[in-house]
C-alpha positions as CSV (number, residue, x, y, z in Angstrom):
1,X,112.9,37.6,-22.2
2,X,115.8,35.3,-22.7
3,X,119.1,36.6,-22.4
4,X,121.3,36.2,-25.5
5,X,124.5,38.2,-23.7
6,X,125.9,38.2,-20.8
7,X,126.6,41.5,-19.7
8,X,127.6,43.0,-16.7
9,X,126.7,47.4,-16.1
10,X,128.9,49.0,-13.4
11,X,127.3,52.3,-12.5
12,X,126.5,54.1,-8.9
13,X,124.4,57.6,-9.6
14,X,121.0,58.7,-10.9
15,X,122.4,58.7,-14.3
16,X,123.5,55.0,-14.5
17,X,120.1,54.3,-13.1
18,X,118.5,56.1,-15.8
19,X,120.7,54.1,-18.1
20,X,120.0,50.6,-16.6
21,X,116.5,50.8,-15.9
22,X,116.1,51.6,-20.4
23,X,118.8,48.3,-20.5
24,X,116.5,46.1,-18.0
25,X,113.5,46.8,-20.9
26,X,115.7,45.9,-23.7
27,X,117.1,42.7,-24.8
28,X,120.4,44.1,-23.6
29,X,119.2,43.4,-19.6
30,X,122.7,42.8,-17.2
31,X,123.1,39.3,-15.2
32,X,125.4,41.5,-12.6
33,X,125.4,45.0,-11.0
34,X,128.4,46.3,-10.0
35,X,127.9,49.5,-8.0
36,X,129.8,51.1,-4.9
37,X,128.9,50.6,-1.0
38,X,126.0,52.3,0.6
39,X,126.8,55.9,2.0
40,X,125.4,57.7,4.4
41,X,123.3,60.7,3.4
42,X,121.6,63.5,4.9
43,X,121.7,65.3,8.6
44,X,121.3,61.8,10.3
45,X,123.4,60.0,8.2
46,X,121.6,57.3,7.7
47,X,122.9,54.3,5.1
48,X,122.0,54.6,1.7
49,X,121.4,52.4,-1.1
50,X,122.9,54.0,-4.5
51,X,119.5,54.4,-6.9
52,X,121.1,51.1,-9.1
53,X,120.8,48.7,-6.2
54,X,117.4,49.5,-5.5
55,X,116.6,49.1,-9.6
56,X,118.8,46.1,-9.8
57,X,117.0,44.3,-7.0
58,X,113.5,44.7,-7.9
59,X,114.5,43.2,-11.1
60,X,116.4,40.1,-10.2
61,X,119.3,41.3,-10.9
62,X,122.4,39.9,-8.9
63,X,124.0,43.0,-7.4
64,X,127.8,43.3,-6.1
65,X,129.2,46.3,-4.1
66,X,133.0,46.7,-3.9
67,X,135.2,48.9,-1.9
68,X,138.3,48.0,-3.9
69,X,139.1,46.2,-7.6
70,X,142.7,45.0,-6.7
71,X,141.5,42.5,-4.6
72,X,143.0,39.5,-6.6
73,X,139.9,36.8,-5.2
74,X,137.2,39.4,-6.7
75,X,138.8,40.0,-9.9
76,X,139.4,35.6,-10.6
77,X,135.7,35.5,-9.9
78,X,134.7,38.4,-12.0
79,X,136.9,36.3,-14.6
80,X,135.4,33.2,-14.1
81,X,131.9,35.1,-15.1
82,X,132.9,34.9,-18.8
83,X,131.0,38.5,-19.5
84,X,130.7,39.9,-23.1
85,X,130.7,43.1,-22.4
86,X,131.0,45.0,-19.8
87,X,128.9,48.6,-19.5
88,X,130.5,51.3,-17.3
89,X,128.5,54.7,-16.0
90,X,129.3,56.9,-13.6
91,X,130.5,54.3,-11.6
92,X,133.1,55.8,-9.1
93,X,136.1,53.8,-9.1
94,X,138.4,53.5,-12.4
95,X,138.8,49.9,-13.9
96,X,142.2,48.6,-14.2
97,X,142.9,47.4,-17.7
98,X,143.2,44.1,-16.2
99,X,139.7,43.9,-15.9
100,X,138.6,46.1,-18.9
101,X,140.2,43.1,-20.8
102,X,138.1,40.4,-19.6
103,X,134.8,40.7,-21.4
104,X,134.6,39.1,-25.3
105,X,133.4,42.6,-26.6
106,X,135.4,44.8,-24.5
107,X,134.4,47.3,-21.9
108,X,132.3,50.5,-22.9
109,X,131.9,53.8,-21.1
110,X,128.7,56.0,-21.5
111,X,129.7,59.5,-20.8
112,X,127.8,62.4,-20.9
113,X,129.7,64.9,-23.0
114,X,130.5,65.4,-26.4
115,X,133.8,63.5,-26.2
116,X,136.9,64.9,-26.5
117,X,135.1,67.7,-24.6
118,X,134.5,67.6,-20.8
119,X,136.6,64.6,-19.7
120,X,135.6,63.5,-16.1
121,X,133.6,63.5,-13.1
122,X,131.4,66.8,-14.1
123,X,130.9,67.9,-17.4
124,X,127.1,68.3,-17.4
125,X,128.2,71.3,-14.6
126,X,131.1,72.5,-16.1
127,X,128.8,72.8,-19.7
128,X,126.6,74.7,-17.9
129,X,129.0,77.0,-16.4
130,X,130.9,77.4,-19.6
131,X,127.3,79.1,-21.5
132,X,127.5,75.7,-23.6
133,X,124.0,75.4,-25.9
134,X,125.0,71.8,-26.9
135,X,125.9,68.9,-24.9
136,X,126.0,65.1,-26.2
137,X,126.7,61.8,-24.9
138,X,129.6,59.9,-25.9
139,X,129.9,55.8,-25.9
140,X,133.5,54.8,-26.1
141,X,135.9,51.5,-26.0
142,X,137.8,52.1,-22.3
143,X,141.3,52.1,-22.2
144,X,143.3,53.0,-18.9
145,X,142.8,56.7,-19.0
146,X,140.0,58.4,-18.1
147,X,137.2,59.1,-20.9
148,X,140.4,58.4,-23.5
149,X,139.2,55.8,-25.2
150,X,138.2,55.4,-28.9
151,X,134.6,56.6,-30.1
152,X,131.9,54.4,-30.6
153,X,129.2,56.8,-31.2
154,X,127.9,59.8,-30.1
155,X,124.7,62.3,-30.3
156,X,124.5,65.6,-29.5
157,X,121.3,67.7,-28.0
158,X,120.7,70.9,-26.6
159,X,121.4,72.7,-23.2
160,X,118.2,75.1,-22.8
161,X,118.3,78.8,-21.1
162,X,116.3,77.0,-18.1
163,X,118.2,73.8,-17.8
164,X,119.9,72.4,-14.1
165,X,122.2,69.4,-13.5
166,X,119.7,67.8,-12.6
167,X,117.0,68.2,-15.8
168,X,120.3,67.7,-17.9
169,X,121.4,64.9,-16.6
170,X,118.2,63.4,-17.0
171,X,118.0,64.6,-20.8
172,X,121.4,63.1,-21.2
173,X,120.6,59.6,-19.7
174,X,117.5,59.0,-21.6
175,X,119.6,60.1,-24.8
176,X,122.6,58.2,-23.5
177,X,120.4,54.8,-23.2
178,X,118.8,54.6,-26.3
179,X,121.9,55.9,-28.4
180,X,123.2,51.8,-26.0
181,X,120.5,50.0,-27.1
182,X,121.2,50.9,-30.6
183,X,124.6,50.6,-31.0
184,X,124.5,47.2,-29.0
185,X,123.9,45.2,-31.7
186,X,125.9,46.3,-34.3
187,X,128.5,46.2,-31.4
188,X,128.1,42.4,-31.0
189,X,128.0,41.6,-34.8
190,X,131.7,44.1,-35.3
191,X,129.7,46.2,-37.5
192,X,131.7,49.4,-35.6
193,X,135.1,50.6,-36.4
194,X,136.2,52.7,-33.1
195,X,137.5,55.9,-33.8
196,X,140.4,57.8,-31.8
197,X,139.2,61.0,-30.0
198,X,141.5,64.1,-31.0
199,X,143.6,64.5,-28.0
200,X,144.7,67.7,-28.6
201,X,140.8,69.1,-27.9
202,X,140.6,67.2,-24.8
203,X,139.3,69.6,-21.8
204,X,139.3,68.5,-18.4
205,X,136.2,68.7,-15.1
206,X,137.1,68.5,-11.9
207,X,135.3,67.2,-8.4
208,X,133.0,69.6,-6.8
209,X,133.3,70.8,-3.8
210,X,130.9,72.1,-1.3
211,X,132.4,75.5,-1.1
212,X,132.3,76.2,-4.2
213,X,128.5,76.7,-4.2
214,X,128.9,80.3,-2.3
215,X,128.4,82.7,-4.8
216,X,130.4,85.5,-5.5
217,X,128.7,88.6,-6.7
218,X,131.3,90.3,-7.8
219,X,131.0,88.1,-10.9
220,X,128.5,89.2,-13.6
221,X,124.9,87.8,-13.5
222,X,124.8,86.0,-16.6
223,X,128.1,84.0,-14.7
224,X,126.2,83.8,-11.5
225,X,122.6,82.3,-13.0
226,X,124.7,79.5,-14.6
227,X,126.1,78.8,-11.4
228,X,123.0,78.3,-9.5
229,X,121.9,76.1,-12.6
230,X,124.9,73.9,-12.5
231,X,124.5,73.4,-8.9
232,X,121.3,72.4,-8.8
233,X,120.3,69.9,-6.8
234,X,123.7,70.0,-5.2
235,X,126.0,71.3,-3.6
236,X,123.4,74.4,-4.4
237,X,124.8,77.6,-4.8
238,X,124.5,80.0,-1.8
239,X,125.0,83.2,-0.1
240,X,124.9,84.0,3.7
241,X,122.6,87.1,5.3
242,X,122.9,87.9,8.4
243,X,125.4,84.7,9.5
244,X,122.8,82.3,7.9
245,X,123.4,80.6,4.8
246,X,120.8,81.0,1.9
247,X,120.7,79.0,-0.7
248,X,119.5,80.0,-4.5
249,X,117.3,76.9,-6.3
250,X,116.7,79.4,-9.1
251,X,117.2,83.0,-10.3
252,X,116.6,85.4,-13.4
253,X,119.0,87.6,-15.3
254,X,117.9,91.2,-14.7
255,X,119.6,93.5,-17.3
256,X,120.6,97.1,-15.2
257,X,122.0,100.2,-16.9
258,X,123.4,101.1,-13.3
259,X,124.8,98.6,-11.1
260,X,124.9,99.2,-7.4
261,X,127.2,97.3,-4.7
262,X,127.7,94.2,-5.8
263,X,125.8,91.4,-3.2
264,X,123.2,94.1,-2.0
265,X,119.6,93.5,-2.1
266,X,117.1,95.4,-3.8
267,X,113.6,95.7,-5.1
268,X,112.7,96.5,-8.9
269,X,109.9,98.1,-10.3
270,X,108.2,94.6,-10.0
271,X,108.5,94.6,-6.4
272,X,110.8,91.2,-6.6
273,X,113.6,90.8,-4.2
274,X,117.0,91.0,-6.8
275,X,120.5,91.1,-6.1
276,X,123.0,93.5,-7.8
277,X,126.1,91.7,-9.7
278,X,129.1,93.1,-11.1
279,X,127.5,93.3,-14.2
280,X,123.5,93.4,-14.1
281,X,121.7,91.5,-11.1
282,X,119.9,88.7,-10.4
283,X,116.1,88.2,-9.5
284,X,115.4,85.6,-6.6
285,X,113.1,83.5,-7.5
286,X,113.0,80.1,-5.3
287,X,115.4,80.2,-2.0
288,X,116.1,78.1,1.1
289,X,117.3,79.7,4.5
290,X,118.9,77.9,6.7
291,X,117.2,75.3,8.8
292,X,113.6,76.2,6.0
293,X,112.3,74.2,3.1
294,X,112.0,76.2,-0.2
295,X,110.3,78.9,-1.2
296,X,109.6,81.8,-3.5
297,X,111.4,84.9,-2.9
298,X,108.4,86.7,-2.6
299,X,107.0,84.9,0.0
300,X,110.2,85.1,2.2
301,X,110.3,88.8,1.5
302,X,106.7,89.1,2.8
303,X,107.9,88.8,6.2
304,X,111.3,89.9,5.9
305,X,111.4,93.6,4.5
306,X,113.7,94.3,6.5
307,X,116.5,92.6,4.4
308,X,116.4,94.9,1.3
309,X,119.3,97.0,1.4
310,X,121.4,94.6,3.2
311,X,124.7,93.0,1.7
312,X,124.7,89.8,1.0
313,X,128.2,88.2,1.3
């Protein structure tokens, strides 16, 4: 397939990969990967390709990995490169306008919100947190600021009851590449007018730490169930019994007239292993103790009956 533009996709995560790997089957497939270093990962922190490199390489592509976009060497050679267009995803770094201004067609941003709506590094998590039943993906013109810049196009699709991050995000980066491939061309023939995003309904996500996986259950359990969504596959939310940490890959909403201490463990008519909330409780269904792979609850509970009635905190 003969390359008719020369474009360059900057992206790091599984969602970028998602993206690139529906780009590399297009006409639309990138001459340069721009991606961030290897990290380590896991217990033995061993060094890690991000998931683009790996897709980048096994399709000829050239692939870069920067610590820094100041250096002034890196950013005459990027120039040299006359690109069209640049395409940004989840890459990790922000791109000085200095460099957004290089390509002929500018430099676009795939995001996956609904732009003005969840600006920044987690909106699929902080949609599922806020009860959200629609999410979209946003393609936009960069400017300096983050997720600011003027619409190209968006679609929206649903969030459903059951969805994590994870199945989310991959909704959202299938959606989020074909919505690219096409815009693309009616990109590159100026067939688009970009249109400013209302400022003034701009809402704001934050980084995610570890910590904030431990799950308070004072909180009610329709609050807590969207939690453990949104922090699926990580940082997971969790709980600790006994001085172990347990975490919670997936629960169930269990409506209560009465609710008992909130954290405590208990077993309903069903015989499953639940947890009272500060407002209704919520039914374990897949967990991970410390040190264990996953499991259902009712396997763990099999040999540990000993744990209903105790607080979980």
């Amino acid at each position: 397939m003969s390359i008719k533009y020369k474009i360059i996709f900057w992206g790091t995560p599984i969602f970028a990969d998602l993206i690139l790997k529906k780009l590399i089957k297009s006409e639309f497939k990138p001459f340069l990967l721009i991606t961030m270093l290897d990290q380590p990962v896991g217990r033995k922190q061993i060094l890690t390709p991000p998931p683009v490199k790996i897709t980048a390489e096994k399709n000829n592509i050239t692939v870069w990995q920067l610590k820094s976009l100041s250096d002034q060497y890196f950013q005459k050679k990027l120039l040299s490169l006359s690109a069209d267009l640049f395409i940004v995803a989840s890459y990790g770094l922000i791109l000085p306008q200095v460099i957004l201004n290089m390509p002929k067609f500018g430099s676009i941003n795939v995001h996956p919100s609904f732009l003005p709506k969840y600006r920044g590094a987690t909106p699929i998590q902080s949609a599922i947190i806020a009860g959200e039943t629609k999410i979209g993906a946003s393609i936009v013109l960069m400017d300096s600021e983050v997720d600011h810049g003027k619409i190209i196009t968006q679609k929206e699709t649903e969030i459903e009851a059951t969805d994590t991050t994870e199945t989310l995000m991959g909704k959202i980066a299938n959606l989020s590449g074909d919505l690219l491939i096409k815009t693309l061309p009616d990109w590159f023939n100026k067939k688009i007018i970009p249109c400013p995003q209302d400022h003034n309904k701009a809402t704001f996500t934050h980084q995610i730490k570890k910590e904030e996986g431990k799950i308070n259950w004072n909180k009610s359990a329709q609050e807590i169930e969207r939690i453990i969504r949104a922090y699926c596959p990580w940082p997971s939310a969790y709980t600790v019994l006994d001085g172990k940490i347990v975490k919670i890959i997936q629960g169930e909403i269990l409506s209560l007239e009465h609710v008992d201490t909130p954290g405590k463990i208990f077993l309903n008519g069903k015989n499953n292993l639940c947890v009272a909330c500060g407002d209704d409780a919520i039914i374990l269904k897949i967990i991970q103790p410390e040190g264990k792979k996953p499991l259902e609850a009712k396997s763990f509970l099999n040999g540990h009956q000993e744990i209903v009635g105790k607080i979980l905190n």
